[in-house]
N, C-alpha and C positions, 0 to 999 in steps of 0.2 A: 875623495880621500886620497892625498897625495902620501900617504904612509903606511905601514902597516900595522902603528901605533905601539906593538909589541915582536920583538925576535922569537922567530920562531925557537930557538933553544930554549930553554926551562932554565939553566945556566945564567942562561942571560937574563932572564923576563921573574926569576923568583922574587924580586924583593917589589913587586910595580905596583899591586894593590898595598903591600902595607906603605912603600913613597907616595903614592895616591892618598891617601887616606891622612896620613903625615898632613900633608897640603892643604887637604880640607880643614881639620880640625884648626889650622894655624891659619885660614883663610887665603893661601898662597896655593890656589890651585893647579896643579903642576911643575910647581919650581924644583918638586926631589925628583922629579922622573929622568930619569936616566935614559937620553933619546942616542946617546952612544950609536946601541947595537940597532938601531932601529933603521930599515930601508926606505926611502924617501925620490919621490922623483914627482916632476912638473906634470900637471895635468893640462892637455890645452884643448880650448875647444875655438871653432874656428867659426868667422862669422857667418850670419843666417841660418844657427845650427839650432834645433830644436830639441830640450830636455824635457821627457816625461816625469809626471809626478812619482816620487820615492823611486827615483833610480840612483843605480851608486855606480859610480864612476871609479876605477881602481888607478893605482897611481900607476904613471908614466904611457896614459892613455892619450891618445890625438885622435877628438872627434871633427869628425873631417866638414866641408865649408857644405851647408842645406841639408846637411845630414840630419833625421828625425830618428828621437832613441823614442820606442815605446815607453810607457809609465812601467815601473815595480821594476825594468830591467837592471841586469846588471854587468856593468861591460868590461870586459875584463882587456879584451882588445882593440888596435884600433879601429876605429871607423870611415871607411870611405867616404869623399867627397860624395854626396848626394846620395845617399841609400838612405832605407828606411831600414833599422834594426830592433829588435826585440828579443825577449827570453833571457832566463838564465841558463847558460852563461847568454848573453844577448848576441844574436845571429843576422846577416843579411837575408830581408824578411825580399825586398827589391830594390831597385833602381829607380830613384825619381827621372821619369823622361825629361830631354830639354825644355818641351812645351809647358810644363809641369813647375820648371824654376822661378 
């Protein structure tokens, strides 16, 4: 998820389900949302990198080159070149050895 979809202010984010909703019924899904206030950055993931199933990836994250995220994790940071990570928030769990690449 390279966004945070919604501003954290209430200022900001008040009118998002009823522009949502707007969209739907007019079959224009998200054309009223208002991505203005909204925080956005590039996710990268680097090669020979391994995604567990239902992990979430938060934006402006670098999973690093062999690196393995466990499944349901969610990473809030980035990930070292070669480590195994897990947990919420997802942690280095080890170090893959060179033998191991």
């Amino acid at each position: 998820m390279d966004n945070n979809a919604h501003s954290l202010k209430w200022s900001e984010r008040k009118n998002d389900v009823r522009d949502w909703k707007k969209g739907i019924e007019e079959n224009k899904i998200g054309i009223y949302k208002n991505w203005q206030n909204v925080e956005s950055a590039p996710i990268i993931i680097k090669d020979k990198s391994w995604i567990g199933f239902e992990t979430v990836v938060l934006k402006g994250v670098t999973i690093g080159e062999g690196a393995i995220i466990g499944s349901k994790s969610v990473v809030t940071k980035d990930v070292p070149d070669w480590t195994v990570v897990a947990g919420n928030p997802a942690k280095v769990i080890r170090e893959i050895p060179i033998e191991e690449r």
